[in-house]
CHARMM internal coordinates of N, CA and C (Angstrom, degrees):
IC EDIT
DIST 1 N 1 CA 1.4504
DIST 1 CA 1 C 1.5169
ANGL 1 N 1 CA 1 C 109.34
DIST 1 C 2 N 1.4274
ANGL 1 CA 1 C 2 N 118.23
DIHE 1 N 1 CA 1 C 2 N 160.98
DIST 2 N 2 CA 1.2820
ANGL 1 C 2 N 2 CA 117.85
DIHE 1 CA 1 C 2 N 2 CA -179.79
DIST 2 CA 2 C 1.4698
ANGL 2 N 2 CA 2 C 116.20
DIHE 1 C 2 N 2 CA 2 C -100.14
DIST 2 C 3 N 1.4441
ANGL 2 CA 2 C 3 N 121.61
DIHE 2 N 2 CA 2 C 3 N 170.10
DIST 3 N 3 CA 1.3565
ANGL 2 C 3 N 3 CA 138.96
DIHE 2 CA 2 C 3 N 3 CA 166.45
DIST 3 CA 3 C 1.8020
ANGL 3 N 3 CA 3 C 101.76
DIHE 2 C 3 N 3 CA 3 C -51.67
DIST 3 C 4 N 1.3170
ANGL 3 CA 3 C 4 N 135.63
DIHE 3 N 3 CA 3 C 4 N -13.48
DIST 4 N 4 CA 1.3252
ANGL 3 C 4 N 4 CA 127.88
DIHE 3 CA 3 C 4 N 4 CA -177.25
DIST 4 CA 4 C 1.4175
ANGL 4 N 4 CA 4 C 91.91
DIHE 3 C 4 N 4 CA 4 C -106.82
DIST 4 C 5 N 1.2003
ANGL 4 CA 4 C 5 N 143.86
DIHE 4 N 4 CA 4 C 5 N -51.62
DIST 5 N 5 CA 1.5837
ANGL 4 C 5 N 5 CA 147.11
DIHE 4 CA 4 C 5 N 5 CA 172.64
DIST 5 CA 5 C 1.5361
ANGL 5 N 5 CA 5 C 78.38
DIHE 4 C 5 N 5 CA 5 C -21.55
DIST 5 C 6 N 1.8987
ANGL 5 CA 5 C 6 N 93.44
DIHE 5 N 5 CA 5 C 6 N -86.68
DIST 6 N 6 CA 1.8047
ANGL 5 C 6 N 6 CA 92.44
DIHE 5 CA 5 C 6 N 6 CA -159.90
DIST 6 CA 6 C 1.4986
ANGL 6 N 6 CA 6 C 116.02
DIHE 5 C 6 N 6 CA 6 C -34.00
DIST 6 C 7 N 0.9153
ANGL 6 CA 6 C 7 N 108.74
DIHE 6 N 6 CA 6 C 7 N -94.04
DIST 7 N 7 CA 1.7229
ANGL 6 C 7 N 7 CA 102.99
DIHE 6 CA 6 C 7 N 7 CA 175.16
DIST 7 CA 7 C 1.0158
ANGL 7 N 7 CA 7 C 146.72
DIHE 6 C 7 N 7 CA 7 C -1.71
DIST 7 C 8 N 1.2929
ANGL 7 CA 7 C 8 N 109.75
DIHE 7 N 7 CA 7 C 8 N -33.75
DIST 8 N 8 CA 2.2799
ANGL 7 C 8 N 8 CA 142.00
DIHE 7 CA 7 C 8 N 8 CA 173.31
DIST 8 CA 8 C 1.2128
ANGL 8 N 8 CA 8 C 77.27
DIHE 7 C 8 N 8 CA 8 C -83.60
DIST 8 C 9 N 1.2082
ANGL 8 CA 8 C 9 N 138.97
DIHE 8 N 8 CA 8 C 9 N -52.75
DIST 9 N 9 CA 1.8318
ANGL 8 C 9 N 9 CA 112.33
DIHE 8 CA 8 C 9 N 9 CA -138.22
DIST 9 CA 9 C 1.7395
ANGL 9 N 9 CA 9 C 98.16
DIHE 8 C 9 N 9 CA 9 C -98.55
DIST 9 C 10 N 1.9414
ANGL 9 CA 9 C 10 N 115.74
DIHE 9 N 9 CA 9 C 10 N -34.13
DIST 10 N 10 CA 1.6890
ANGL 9 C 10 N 10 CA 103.06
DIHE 9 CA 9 C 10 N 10 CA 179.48
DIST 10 CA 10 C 1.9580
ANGL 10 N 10 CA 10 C 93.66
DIHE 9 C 10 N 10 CA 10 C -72.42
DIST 10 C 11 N 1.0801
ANGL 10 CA 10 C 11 N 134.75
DIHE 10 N 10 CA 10 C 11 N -58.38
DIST 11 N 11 CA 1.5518
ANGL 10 C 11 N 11 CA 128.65
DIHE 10 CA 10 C 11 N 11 CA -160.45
DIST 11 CA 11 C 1.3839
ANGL 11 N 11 CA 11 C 94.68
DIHE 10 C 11 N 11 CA 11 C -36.92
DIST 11 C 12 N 1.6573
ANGL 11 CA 11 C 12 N 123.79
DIHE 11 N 11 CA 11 C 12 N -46.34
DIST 12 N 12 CA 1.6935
ANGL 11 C 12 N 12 CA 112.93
DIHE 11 CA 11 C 12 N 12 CA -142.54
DIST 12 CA 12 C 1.6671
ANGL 12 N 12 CA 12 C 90.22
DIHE 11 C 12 N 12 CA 12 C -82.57
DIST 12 C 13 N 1.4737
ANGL 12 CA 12 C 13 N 111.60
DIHE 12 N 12 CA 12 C 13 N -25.18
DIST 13 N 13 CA 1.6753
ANGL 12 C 13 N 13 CA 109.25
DIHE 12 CA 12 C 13 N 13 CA -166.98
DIST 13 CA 13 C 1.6899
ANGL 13 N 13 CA 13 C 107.80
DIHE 12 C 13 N 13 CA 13 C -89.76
DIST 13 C 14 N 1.5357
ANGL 13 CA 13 C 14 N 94.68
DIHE 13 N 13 CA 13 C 14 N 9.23
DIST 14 N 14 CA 1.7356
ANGL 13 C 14 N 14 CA 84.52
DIHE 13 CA 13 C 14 N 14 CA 179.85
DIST 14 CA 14 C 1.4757
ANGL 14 N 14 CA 14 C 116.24
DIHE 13 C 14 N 14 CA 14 C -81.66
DIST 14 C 15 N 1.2686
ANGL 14 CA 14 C 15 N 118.28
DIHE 14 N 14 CA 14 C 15 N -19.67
DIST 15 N 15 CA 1.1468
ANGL 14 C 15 N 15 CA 126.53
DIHE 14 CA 14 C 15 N 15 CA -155.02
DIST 15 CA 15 C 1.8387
ANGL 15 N 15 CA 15 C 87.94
DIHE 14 C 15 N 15 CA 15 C -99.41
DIST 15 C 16 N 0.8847
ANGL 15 CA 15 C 16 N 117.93
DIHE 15 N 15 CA 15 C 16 N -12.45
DIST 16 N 16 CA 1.7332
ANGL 15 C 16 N 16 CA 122.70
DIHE 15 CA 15 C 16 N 16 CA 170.01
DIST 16 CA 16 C 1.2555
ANGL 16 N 16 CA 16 C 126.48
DIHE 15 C 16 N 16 CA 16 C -80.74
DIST 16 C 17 N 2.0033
ANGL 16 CA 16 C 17 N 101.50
DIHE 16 N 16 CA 16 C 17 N -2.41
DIST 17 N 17 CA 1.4988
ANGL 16 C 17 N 17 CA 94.10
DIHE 16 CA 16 C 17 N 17 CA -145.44
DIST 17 CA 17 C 1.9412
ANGL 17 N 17 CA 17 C 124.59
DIHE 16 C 17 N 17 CA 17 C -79.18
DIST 17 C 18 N 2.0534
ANGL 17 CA 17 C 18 N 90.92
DIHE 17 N 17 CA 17 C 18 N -23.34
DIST 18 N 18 CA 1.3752
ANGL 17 C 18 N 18 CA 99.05
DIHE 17 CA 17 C 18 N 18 CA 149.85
DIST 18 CA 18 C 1.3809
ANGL 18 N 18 CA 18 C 127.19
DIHE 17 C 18 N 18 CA 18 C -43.73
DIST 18 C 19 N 0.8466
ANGL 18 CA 18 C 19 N 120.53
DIHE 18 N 18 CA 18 C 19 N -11.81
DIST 19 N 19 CA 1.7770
ANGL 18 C 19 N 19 CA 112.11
DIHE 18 CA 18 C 19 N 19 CA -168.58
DIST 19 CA 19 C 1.0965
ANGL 19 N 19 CA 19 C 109.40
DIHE 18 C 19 N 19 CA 19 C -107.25
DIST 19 C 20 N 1.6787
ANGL 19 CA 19 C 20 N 123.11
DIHE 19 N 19 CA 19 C 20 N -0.99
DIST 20 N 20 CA 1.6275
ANGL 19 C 20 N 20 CA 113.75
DIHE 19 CA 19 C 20 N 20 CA -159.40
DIST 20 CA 20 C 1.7108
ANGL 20 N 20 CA 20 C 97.26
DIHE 19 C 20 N 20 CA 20 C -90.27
DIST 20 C 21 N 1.2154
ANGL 20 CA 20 C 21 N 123.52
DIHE 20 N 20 CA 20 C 21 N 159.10
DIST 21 N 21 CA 1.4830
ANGL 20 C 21 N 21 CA 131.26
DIHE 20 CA 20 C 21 N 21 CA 173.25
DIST 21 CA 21 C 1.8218
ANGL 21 N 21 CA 21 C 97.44
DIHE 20 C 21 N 21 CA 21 C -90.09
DIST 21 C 22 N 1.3679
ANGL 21 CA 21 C 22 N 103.23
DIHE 21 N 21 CA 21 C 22 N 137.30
DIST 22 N 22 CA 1.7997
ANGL 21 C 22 N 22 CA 123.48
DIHE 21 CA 21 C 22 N 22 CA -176.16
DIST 22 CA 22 C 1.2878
ANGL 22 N 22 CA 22 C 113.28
DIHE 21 C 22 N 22 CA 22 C 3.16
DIST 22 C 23 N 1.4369
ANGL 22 CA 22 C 23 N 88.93
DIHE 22 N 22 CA 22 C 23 N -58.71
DIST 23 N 23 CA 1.6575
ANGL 22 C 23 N 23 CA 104.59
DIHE 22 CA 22 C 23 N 23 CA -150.99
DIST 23 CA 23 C 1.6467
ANGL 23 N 23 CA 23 C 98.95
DIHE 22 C 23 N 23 CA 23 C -82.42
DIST 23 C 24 N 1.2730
ANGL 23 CA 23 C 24 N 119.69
DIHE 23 N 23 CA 23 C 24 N -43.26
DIST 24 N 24 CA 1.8997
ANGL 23 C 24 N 24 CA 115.06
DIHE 23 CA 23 C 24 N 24 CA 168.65
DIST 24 CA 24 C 1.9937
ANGL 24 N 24 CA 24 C 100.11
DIHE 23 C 24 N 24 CA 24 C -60.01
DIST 24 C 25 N 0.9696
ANGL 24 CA 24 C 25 N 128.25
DIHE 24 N 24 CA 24 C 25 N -15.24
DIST 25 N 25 CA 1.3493
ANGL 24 C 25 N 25 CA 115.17
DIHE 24 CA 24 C 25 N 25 CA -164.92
DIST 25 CA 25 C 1.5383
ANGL 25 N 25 CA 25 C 98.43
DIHE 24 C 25 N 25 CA 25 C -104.95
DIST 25 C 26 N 1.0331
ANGL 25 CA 25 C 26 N 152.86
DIHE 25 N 25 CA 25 C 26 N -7.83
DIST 26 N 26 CA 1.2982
ANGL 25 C 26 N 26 CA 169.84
DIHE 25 CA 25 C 26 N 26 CA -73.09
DIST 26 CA 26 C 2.2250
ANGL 26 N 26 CA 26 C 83.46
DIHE 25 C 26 N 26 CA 26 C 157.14
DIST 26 C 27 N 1.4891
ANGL 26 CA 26 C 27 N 123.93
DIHE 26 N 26 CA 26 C 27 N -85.51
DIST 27 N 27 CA 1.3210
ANGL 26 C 27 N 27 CA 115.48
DIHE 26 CA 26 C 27 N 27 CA -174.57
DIST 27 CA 27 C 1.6304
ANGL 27 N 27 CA 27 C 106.76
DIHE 26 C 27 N 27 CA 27 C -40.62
DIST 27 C 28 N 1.6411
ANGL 27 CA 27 C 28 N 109.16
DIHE 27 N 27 CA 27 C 28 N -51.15
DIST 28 N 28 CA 1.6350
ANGL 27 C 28 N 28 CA 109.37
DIHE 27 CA 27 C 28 N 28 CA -179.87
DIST 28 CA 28 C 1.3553
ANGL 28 N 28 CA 28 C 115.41
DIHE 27 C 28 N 28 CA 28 C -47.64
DIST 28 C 29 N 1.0805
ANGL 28 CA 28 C 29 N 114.35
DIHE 28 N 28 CA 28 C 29 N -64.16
DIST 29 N 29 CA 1.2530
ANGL 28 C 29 N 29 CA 109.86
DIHE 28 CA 28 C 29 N 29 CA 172.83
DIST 29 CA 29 C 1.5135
ANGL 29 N 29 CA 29 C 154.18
DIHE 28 C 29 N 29 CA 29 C -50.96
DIST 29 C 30 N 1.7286
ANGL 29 CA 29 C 30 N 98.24
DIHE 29 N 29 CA 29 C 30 N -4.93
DIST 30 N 30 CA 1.1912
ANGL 29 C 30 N 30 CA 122.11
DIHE 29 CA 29 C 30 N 30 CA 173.92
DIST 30 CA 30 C 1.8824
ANGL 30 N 30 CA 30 C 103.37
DIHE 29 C 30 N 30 CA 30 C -98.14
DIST 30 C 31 N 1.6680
ANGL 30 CA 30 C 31 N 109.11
DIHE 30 N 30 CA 30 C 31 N -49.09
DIST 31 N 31 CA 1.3383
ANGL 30 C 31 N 31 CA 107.06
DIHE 30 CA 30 C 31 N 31 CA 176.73
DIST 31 CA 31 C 1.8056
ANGL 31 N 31 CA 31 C 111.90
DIHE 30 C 31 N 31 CA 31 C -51.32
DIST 31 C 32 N 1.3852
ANGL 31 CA 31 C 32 N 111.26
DIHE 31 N 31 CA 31 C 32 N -45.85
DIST 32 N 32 CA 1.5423
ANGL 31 C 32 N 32 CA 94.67
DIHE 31 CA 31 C 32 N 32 CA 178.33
DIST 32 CA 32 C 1.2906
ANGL 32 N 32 CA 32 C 104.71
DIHE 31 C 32 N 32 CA 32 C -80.83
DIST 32 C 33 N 0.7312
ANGL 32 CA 32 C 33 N 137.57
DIHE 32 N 32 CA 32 C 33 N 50.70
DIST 33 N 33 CA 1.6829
ANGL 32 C 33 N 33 CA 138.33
DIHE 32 CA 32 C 33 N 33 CA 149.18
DIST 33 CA 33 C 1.5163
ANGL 33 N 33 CA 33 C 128.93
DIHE 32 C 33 N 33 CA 33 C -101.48
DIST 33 C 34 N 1.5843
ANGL 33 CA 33 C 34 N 77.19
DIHE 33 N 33 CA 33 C 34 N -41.30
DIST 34 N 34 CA 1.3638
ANGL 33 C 34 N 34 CA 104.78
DIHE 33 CA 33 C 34 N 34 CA -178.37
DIST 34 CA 34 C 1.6658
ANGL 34 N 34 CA 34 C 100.25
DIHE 33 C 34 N 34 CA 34 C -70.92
DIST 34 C 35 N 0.9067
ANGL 34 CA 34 C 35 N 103.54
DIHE 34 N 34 CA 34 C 35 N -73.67
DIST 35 N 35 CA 2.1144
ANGL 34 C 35 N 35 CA 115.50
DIHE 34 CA 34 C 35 N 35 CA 155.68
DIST 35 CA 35 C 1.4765
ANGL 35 N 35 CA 35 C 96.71
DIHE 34 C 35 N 35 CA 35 C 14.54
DIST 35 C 36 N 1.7180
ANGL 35 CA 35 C 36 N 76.54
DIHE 35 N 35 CA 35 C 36 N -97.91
DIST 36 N 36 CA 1.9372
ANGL 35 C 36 N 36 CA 91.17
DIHE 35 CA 35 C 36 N 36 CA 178.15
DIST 36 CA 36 C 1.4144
ANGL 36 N 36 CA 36 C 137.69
DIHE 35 C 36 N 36 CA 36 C -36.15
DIST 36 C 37 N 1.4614
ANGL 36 CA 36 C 37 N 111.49
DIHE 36 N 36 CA 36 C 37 N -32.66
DIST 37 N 37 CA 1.3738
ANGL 36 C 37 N 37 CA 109.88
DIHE 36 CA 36 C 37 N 37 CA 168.84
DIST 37 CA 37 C 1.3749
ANGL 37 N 37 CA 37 C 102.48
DIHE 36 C 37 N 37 CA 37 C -84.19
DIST 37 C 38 N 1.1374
ANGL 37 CA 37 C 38 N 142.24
DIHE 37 N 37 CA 37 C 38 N 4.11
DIST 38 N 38 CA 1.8201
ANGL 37 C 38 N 38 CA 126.28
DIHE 37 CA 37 C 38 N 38 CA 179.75
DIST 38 CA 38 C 1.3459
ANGL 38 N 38 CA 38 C 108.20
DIHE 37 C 38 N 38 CA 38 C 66.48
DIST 38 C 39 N 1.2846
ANGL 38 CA 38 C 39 N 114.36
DIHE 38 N 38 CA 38 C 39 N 40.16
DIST 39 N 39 CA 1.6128
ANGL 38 C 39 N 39 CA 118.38
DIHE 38 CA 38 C 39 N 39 CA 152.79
DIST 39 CA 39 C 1.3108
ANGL 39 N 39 CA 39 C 103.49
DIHE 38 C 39 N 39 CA 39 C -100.01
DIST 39 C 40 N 1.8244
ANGL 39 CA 39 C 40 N 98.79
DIHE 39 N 39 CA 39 C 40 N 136.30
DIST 40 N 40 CA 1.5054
ANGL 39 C 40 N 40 CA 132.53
DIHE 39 CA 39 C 40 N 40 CA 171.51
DIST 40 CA 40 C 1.4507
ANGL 40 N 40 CA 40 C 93.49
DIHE 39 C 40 N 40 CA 40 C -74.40
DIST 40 C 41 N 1.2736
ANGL 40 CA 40 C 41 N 118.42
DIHE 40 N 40 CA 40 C 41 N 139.35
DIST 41 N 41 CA 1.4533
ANGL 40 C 41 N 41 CA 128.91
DIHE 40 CA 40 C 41 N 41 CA -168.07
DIST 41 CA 41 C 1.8177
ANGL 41 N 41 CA 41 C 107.48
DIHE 40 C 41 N 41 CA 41 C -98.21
DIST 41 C 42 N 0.8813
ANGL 41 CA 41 C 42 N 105.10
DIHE 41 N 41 CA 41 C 42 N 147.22
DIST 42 N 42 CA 1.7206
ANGL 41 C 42 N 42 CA 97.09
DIHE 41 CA 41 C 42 N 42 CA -173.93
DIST 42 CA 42 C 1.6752
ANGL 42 N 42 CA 42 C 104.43
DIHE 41 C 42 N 42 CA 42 C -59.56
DIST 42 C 43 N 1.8156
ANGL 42 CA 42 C 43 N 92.57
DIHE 42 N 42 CA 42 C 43 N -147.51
DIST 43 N 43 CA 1.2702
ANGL 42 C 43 N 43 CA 103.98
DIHE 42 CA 42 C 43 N 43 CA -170.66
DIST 43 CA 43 C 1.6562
ANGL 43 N 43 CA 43 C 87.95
DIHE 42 C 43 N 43 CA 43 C -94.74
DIST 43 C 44 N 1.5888
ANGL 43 CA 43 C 44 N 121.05
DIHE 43 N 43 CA 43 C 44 N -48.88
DIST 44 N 44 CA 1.5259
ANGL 43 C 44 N 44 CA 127.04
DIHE 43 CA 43 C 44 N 44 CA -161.34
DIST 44 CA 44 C 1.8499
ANGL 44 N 44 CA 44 C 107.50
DIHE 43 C 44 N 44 CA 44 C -72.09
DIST 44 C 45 N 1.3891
ANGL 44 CA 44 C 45 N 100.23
DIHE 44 N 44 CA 44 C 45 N -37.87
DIST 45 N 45 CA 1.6865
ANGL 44 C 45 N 45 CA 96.44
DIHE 44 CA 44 C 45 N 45 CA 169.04
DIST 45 CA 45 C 1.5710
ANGL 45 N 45 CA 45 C 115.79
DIHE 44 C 45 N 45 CA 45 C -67.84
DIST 45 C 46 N 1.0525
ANGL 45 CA 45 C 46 N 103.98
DIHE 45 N 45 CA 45 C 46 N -29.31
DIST 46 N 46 CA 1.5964
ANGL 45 C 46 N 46 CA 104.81
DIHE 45 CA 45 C 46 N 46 CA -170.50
DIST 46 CA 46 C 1.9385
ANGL 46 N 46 CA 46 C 97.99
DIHE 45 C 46 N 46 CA 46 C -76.18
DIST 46 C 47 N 1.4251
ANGL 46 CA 46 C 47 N 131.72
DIHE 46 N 46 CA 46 C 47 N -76.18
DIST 47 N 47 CA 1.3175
ANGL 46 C 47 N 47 CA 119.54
DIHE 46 CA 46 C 47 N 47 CA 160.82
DIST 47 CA 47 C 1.5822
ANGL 47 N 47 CA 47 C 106.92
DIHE 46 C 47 N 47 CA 47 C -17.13
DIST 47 C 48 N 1.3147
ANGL 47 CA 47 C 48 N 137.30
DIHE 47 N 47 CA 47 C 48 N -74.50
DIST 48 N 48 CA 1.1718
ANGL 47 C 48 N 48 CA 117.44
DIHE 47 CA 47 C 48 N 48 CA -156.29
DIST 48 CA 48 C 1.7644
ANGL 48 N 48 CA 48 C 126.37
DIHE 47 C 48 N 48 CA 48 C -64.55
DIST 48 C 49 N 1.2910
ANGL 48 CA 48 C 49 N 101.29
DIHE 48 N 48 CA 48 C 49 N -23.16
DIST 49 N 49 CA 1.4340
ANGL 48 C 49 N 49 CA 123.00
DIHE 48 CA 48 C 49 N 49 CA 166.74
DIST 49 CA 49 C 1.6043
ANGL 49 N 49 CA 49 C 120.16
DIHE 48 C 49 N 49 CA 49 C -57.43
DIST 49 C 50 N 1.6861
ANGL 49 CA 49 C 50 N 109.01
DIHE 49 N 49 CA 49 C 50 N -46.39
DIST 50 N 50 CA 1.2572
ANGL 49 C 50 N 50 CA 119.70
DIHE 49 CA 49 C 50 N 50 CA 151.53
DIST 50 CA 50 C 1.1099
ANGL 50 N 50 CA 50 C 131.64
DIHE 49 C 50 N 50 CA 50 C -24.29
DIST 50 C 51 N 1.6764
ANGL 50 CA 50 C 51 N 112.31
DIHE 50 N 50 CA 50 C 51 N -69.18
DIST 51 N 51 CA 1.4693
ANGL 50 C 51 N 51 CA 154.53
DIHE 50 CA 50 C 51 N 51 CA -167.40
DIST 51 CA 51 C 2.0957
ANGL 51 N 51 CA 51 C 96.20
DIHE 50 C 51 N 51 CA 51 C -51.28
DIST 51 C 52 N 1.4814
ANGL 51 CA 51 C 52 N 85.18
DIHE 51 N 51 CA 51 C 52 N -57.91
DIST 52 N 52 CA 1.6361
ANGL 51 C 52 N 52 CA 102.01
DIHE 51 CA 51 C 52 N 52 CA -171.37
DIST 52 CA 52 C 1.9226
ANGL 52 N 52 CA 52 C 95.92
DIHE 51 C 52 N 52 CA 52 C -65.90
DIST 52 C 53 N 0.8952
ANGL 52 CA 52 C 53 N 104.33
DIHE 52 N 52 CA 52 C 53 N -47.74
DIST 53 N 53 CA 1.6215
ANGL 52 C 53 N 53 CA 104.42
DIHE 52 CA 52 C 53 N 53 CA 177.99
DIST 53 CA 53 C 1.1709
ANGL 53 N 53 CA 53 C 133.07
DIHE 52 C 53 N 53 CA 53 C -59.37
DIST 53 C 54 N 1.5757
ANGL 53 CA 53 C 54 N 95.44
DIHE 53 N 53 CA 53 C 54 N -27.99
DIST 54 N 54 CA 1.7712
ANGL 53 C 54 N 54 CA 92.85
DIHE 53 CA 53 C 54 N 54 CA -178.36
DIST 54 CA 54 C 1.8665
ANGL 54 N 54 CA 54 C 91.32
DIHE 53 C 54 N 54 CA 54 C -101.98
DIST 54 C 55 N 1.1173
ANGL 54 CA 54 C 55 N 140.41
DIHE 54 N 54 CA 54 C 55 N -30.88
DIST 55 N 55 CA 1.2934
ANGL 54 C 55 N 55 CA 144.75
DIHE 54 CA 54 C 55 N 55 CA -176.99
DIST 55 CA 55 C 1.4579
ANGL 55 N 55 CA 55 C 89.04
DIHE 54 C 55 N 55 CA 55 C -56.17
DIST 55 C 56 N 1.3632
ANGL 55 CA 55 C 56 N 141.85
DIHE 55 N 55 CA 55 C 56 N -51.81
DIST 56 N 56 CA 1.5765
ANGL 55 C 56 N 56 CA 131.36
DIHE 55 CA 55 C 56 N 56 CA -163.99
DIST 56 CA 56 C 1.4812
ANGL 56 N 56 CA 56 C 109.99
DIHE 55 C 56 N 56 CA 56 C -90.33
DIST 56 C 57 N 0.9331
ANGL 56 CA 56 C 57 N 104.66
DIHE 56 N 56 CA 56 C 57 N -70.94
DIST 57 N 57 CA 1.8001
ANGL 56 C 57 N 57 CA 138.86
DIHE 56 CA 56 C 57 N 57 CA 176.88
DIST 57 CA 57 C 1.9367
ANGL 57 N 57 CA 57 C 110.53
DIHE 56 C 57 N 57 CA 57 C -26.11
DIST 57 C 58 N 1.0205
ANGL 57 CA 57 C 58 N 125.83
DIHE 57 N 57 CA 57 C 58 N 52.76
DIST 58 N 58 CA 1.7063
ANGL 57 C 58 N 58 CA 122.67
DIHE 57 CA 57 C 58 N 58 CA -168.44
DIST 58 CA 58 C 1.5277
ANGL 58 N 58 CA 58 C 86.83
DIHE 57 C 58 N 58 CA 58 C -93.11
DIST 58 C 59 N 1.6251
ANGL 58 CA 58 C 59 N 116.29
DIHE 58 N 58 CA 58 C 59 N 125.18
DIST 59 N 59 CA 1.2050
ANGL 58 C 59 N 59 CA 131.39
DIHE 58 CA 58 C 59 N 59 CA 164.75
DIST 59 CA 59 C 1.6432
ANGL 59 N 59 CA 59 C 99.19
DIHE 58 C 59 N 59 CA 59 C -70.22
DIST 59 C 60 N 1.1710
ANGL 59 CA 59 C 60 N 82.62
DIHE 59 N 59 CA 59 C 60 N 157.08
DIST 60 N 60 CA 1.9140
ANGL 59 C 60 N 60 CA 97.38
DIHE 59 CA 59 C 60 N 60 CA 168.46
DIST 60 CA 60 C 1.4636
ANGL 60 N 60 CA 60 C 120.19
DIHE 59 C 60 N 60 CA 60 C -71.04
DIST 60 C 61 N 1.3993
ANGL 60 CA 60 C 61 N 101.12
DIHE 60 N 60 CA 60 C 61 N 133.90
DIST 61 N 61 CA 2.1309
ANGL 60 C 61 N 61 CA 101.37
DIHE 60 CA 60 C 61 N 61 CA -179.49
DIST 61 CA 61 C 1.9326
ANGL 61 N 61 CA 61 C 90.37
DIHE 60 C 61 N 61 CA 61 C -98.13
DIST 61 C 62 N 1.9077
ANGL 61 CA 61 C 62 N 71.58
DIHE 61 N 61 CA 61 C 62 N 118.73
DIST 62 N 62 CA 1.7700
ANGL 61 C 62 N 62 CA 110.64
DIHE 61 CA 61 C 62 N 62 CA 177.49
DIST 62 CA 62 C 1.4206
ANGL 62 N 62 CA 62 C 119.78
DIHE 61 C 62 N 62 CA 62 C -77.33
DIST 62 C 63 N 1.4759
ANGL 62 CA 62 C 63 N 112.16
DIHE 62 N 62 CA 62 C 63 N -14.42
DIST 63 N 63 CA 0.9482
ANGL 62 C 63 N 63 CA 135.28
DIHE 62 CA 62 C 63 N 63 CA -166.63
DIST 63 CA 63 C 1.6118
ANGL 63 N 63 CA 63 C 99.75
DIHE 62 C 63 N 63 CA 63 C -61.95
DIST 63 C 64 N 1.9355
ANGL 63 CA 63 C 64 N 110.81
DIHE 63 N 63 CA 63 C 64 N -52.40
DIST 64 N 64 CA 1.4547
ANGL 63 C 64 N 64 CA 108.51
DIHE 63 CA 63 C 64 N 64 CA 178.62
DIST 64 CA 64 C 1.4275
ANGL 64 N 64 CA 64 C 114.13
DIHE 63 C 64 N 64 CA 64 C -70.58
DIST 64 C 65 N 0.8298
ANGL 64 CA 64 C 65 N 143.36
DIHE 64 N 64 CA 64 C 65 N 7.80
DIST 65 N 65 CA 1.0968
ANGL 64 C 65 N 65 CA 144.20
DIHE 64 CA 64 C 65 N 65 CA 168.49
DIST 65 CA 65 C 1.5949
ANGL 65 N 65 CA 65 C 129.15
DIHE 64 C 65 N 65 CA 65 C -66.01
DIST 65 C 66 N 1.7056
ANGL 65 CA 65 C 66 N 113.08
DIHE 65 N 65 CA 65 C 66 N -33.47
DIST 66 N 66 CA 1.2746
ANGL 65 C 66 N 66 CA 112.43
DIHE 65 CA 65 C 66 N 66 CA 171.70
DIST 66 CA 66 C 1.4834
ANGL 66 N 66 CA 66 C 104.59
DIHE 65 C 66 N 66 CA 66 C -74.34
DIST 66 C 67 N 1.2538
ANGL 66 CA 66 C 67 N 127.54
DIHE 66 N 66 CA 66 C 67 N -29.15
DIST 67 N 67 CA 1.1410
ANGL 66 C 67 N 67 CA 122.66
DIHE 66 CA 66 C 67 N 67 CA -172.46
DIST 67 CA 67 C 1.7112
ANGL 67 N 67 CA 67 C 98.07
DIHE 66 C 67 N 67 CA 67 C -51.06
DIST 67 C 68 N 1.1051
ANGL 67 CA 67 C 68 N 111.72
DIHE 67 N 67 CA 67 C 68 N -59.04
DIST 68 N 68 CA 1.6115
ANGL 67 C 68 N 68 CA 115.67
DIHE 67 CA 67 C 68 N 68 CA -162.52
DIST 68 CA 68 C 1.8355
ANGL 68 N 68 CA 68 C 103.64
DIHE 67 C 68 N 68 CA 68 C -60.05
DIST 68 C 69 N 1.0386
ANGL 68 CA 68 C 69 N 130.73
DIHE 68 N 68 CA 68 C 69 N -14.74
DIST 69 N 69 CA 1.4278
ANGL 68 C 69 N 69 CA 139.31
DIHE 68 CA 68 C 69 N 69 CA -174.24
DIST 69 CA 69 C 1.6517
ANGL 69 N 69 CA 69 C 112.32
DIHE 68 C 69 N 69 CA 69 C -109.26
DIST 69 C 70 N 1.1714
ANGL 69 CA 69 C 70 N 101.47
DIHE 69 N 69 CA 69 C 70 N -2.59
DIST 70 N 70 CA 1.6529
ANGL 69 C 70 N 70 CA 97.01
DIHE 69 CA 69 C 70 N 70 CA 168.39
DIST 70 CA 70 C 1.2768
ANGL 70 N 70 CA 70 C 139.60
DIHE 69 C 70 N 70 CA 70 C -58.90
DIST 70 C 71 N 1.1280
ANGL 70 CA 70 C 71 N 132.77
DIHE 70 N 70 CA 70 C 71 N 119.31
DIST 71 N 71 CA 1.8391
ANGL 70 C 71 N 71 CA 115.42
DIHE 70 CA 70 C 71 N 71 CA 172.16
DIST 71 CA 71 C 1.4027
ANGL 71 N 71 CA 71 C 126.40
DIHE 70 C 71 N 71 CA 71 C -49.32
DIST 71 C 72 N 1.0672
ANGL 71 CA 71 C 72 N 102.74
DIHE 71 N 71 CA 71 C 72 N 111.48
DIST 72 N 72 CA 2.0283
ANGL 71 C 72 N 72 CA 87.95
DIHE 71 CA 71 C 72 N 72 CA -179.07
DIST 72 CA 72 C 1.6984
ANGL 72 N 72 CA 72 C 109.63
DIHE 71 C 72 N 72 CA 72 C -67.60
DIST 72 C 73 N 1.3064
ANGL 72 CA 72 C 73 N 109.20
DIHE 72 N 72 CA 72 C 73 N 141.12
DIST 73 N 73 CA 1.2233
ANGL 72 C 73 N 73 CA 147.95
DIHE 72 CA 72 C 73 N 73 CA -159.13
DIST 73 CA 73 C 2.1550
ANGL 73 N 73 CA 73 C 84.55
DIHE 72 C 73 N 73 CA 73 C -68.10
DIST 73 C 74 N 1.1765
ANGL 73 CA 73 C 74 N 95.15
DIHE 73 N 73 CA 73 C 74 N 137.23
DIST 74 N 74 CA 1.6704
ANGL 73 C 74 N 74 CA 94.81
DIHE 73 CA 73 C 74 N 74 CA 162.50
DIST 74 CA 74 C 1.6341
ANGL 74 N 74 CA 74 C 100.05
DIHE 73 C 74 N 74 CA 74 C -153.10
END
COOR INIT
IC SEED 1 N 1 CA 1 C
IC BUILD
């Protein structure tokens, strides 16, 4: 993964970071460290970063959205 992967995945999990239990808040805090010094993250840090990303990170269902853009029926 790249230095922009990393970056997308700590920015989007910062705003999560209240919510993490010790031990995920404790991993965060080591990955942005790591960040800061400009270390490329392995293969096993990078999966776990994932893990934390997709566990917090729920995109929006687009699905309701046509509803709100419909023509009303006459």
């Amino acid at each position: 993964m790249s230095y922009r992967d990393q970056k997308k995945y700590l920015d989007a999990l910062k705003r999560y970071e209240r919510n993490f239990t010790r031990r995920e808040s404790d991993e965060y805090k080591i990955f942005v460290k790591r960040q800061k010094d400009d270390e490329d993250f392995d293969s096993v840090s990078m999966k776990r970063l994932k893990e934390l990303y997709d566990k917090y990170h729920k995109s929006p269902d687009i699905s309701k959205l046509d509803e709100l853009f419909k023509k009303p029926e006459s």
